[in-house]
ZADO-1210 file (C-alpha; in nm, 4 decimals, padded with zeros to 6 digits):
<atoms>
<atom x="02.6821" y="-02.4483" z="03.6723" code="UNK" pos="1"/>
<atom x="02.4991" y="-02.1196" z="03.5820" code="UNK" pos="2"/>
<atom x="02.7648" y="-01.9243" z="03.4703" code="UNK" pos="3"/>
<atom x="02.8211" y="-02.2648" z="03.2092" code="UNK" pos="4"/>
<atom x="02.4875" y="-02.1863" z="03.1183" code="UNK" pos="5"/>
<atom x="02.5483" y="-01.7956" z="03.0728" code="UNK" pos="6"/>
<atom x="02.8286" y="-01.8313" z="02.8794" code="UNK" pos="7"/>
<atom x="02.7047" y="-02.1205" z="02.7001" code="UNK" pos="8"/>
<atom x="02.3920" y="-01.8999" z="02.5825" code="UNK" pos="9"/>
<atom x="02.6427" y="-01.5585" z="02.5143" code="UNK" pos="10"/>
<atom x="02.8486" y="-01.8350" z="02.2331" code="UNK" pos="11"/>
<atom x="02.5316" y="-02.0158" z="02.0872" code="UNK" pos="12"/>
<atom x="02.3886" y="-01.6209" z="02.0335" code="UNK" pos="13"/>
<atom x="02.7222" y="-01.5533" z="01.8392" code="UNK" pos="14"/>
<atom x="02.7114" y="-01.8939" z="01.7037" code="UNK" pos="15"/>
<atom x="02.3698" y="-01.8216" z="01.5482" code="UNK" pos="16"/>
<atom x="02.4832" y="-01.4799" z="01.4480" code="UNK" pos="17"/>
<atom x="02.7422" y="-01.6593" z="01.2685" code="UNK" pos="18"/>
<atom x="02.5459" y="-01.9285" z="01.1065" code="UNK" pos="19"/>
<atom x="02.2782" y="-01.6510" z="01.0078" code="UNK" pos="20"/>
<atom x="02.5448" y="-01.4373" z="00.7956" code="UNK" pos="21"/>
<atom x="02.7235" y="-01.7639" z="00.6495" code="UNK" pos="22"/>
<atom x="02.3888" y="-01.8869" z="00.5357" code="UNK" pos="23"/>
<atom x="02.2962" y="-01.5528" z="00.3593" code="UNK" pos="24"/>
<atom x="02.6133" y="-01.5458" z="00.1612" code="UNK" pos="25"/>
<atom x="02.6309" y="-01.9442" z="00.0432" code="UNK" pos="26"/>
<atom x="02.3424" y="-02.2132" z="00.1313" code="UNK" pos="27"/>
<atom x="02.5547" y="-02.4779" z="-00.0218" code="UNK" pos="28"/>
<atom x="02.4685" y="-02.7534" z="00.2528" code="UNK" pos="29"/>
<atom x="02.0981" y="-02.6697" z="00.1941" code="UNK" pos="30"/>
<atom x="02.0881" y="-02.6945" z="-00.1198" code="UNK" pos="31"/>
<atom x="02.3365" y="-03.0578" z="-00.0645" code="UNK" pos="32"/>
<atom x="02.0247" y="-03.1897" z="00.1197" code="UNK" pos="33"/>
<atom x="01.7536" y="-03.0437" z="-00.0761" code="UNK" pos="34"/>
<atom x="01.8873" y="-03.2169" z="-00.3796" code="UNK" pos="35"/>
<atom x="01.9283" y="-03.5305" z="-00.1649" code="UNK" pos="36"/>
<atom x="01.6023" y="-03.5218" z="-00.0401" code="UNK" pos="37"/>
<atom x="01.3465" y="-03.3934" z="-00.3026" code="UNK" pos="38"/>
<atom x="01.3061" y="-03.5344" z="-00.6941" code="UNK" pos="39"/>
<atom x="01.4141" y="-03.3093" z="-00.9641" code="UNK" pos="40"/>
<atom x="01.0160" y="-03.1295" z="-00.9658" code="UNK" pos="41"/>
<atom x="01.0115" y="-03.0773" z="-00.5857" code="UNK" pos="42"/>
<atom x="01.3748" y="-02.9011" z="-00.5415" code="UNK" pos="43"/>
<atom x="01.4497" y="-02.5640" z="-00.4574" code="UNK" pos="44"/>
<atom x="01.4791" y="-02.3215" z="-00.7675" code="UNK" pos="45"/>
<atom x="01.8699" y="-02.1985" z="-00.8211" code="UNK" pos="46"/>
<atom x="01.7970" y="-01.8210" z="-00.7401" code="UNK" pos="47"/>
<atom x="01.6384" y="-01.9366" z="-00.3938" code="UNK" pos="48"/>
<atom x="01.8557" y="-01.7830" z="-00.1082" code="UNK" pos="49"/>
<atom x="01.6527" y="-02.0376" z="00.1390" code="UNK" pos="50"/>
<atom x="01.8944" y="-02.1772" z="00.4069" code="UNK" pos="51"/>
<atom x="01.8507" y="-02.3576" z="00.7092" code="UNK" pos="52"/>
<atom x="01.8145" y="-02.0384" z="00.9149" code="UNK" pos="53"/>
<atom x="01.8529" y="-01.8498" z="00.6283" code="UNK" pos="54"/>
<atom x="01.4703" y="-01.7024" z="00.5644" code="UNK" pos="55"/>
<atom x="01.3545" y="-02.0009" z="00.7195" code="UNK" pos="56"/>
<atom x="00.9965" y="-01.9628" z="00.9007" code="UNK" pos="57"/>
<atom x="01.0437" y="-02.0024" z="01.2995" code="UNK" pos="58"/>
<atom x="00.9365" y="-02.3755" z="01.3375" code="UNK" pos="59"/>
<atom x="01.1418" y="-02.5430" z="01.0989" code="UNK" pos="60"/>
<atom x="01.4294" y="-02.3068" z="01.2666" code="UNK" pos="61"/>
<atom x="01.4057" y="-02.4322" z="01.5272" code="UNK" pos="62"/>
<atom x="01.3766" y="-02.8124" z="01.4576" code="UNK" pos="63"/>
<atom x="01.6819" y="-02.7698" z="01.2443" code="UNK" pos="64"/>
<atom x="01.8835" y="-02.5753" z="01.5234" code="UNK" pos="65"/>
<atom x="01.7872" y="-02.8385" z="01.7926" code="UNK" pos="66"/>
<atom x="01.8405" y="-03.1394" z="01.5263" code="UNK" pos="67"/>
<atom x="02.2101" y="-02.9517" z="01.4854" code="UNK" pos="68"/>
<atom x="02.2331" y="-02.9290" z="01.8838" code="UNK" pos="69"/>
<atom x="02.1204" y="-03.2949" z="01.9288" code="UNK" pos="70"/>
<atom x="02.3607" y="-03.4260" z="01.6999" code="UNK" pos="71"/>
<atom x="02.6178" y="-03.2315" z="01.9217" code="UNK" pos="72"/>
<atom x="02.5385" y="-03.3612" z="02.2120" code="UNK" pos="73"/>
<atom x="02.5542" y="-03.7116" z="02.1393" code="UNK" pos="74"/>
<atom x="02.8570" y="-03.6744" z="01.9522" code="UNK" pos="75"/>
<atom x="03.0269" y="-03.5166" z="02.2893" code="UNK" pos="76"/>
<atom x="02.8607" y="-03.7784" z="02.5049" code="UNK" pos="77"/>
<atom x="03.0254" y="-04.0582" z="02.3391" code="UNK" pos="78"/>
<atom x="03.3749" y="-03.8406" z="02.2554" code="UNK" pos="79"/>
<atom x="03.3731" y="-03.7015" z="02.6588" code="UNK" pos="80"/>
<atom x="03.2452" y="-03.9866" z="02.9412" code="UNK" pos="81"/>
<atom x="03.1924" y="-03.6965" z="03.1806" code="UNK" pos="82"/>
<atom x="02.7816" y="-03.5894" z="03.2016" code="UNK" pos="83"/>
<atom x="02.7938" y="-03.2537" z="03.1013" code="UNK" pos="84"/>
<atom x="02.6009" y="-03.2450" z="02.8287" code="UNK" pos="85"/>
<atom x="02.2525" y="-03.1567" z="03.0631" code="UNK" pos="86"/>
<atom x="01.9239" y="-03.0603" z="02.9364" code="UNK" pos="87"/>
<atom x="01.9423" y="-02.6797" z="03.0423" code="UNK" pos="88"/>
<atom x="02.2970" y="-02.6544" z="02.8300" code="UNK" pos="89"/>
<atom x="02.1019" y="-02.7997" z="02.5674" code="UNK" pos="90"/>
<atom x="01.7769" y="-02.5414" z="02.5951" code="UNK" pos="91"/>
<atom x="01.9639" y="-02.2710" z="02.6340" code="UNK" pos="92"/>
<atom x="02.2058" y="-02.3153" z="02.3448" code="UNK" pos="93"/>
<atom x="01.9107" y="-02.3595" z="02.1398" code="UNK" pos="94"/>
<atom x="01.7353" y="-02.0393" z="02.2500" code="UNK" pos="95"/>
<atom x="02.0086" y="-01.8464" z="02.1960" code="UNK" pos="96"/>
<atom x="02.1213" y="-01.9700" z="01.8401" code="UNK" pos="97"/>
<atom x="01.7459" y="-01.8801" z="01.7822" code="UNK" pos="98"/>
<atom x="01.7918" y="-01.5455" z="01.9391" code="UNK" pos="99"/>
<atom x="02.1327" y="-01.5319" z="01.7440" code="UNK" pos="100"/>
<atom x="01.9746" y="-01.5386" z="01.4464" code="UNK" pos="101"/>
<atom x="01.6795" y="-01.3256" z="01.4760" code="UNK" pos="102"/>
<atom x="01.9217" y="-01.0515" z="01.6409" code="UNK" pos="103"/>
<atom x="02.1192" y="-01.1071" z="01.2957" code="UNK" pos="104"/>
<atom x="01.8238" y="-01.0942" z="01.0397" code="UNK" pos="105"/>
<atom x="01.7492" y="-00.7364" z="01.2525" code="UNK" pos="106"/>
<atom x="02.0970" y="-00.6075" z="01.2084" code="UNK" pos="107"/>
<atom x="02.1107" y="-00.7175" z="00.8159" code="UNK" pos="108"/>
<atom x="01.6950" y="-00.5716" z="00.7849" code="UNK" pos="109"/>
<atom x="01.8774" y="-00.2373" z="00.9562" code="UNK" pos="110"/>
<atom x="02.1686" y="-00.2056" z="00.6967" code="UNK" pos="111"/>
<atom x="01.9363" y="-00.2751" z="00.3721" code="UNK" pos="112"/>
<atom x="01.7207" y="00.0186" z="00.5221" code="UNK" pos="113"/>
<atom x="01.9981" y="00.2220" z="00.5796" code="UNK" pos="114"/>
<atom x="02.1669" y="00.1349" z="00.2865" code="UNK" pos="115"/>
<atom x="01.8435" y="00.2097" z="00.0942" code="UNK" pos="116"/>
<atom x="01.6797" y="00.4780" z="00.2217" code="UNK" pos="117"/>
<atom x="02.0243" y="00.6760" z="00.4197" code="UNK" pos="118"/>
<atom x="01.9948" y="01.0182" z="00.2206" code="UNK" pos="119"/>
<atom x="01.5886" y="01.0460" z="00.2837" code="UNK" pos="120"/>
<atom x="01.6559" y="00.9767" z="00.6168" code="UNK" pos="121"/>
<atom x="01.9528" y="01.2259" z="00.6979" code="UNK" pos="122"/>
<atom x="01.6337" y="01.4485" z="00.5085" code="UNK" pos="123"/>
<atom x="01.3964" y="01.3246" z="00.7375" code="UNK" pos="124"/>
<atom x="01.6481" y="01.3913" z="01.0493" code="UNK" pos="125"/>
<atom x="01.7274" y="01.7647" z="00.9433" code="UNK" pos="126"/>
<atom x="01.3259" y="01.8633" z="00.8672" code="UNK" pos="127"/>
<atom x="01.2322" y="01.7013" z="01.1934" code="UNK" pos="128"/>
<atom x="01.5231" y="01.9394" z="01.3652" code="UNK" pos="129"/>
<atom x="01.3905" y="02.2470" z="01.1798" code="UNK" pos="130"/>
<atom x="01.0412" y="02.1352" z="01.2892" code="UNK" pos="131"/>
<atom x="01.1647" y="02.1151" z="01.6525" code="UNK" pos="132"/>
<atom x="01.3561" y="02.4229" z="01.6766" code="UNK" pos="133"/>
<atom x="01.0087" y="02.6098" z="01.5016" code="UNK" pos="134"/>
<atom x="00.8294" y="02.4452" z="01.7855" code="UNK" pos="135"/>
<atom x="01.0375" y="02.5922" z="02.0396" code="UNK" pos="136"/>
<atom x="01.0576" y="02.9237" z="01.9027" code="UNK" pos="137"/>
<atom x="00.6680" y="02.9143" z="01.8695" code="UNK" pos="138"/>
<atom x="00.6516" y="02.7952" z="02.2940" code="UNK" pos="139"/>
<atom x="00.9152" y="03.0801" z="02.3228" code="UNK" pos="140"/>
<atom x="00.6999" y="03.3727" z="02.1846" code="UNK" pos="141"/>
<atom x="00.3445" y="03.1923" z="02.3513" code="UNK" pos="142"/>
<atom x="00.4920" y="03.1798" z="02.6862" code="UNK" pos="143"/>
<atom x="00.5669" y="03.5636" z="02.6216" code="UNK" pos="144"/>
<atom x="00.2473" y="03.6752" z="02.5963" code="UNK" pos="145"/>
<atom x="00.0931" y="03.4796" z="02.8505" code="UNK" pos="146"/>
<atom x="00.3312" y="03.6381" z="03.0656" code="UNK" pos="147"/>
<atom x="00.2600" y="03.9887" z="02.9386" code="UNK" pos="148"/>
<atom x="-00.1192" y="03.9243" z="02.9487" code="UNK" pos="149"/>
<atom x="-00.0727" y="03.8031" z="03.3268" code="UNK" pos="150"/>
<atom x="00.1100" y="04.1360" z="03.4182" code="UNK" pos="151"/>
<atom x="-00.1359" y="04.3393" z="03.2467" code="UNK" pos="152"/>
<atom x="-00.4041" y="04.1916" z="03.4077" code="UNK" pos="153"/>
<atom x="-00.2288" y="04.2590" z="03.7860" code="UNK" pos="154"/>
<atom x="-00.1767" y="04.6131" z="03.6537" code="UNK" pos="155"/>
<atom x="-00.5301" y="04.6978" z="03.5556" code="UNK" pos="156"/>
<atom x="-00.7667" y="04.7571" z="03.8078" code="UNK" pos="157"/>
<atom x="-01.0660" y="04.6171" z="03.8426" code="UNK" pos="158"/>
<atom x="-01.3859" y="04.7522" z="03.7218" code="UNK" pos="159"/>
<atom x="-01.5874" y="04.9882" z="03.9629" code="UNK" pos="160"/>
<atom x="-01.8877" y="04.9660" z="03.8414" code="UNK" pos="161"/>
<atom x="-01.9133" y="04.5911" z="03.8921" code="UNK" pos="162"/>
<atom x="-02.0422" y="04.4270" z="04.2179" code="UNK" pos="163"/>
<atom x="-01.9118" y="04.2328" z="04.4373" code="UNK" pos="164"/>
<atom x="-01.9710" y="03.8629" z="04.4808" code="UNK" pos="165"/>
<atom x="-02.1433" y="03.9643" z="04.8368" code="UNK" pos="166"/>
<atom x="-02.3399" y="04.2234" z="04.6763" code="UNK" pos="167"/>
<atom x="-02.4651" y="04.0283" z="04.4349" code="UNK" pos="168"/>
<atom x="-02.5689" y="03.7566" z="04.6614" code="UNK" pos="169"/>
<atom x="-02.7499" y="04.0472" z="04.8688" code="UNK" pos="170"/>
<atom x="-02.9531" y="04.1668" z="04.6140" code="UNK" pos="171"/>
<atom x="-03.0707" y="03.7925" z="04.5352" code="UNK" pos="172"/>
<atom x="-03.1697" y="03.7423" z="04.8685" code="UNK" pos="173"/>
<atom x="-02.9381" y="03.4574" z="04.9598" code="UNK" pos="174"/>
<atom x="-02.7592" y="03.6672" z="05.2569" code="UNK" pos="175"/>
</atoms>
């Protein structure tokens, strides 16, 4: 029964994928109902792109994906006599339309950047390389002279007029 539910979840993620990028080219069936629910004042204006899952806030999402899946499931119980129509087929094809859909809006969002903004970004990609490889070079030459103040400080010896740490502490009167 849980690999039904896995692969019931992988199809209703594609499934919302799918009704996400049908919406965004044609809302046709939202616009059907719109006009069959609202008067002339309250409908939706003609250059609306507003679907059903189509920029659609998350709660009425989701009471239109679950009406959708509730009308599915008792159409099948009455077409199949067998119970397999459960409650945890049911939440999880509705959680992953939902996740269908917002993976979909992410992967459309993506492309408009892209599309948009793709030769300030291949910019952006090159000066952060250049910035990176300066960075380096910079660590390069810094790690240098640490390394050449380090030996010169082994080579030089130390100074003979100064005293010692027990010296010192003699002439305080501590030893």
């Amino acid at each position: 029964m849980m690999s039904l539910e896995i692969i019931l979840f992988i199809a209703s993620i594609l499934f919302g994928m799918l009704m996400y990028w049908r919406e965004s080219k044609s809302n046709k069936i939202y616009r059907f109902f719109n006009t069959l629910f609202y008067s002339k004042a309250l409908q939706m204006k003609p250059e609306s792109k507003k679907g059903f899952v189509y920029r659609q806030s998350f709660l009425m999402r989701l009471v239109y994906i679950a009406a959708l899946f509730l009308i599915a499931i008792v159409v099948a119980r009455f077409i199949i006599p067998i119970d397999l129509a459960t409650i945890s087929l049911f939440a999880s094809s509705i959680f992953g339309t939902l996740v269908g859909t917002y993976f979909a809006h992410l992967v459309f969002k993506s492309s408009e950047v892209l599309d948009e903004q793709g030769a300030s970004l291949a910019d952006a990609v090159s000066d952060t390389v250049e910035k990176g490889k300066d960075f380096i070079k910079n660590l390069e030459t810094e790690d240098a002279r640490v390394v050449d103040a380090a030996k010169g400080e082994i080579e030089k010896e130390p100074n003979p007029n100064k005293k010692s740490a027990r010296e010192r502490l003699k002439d305080k009167g501590y030893m």
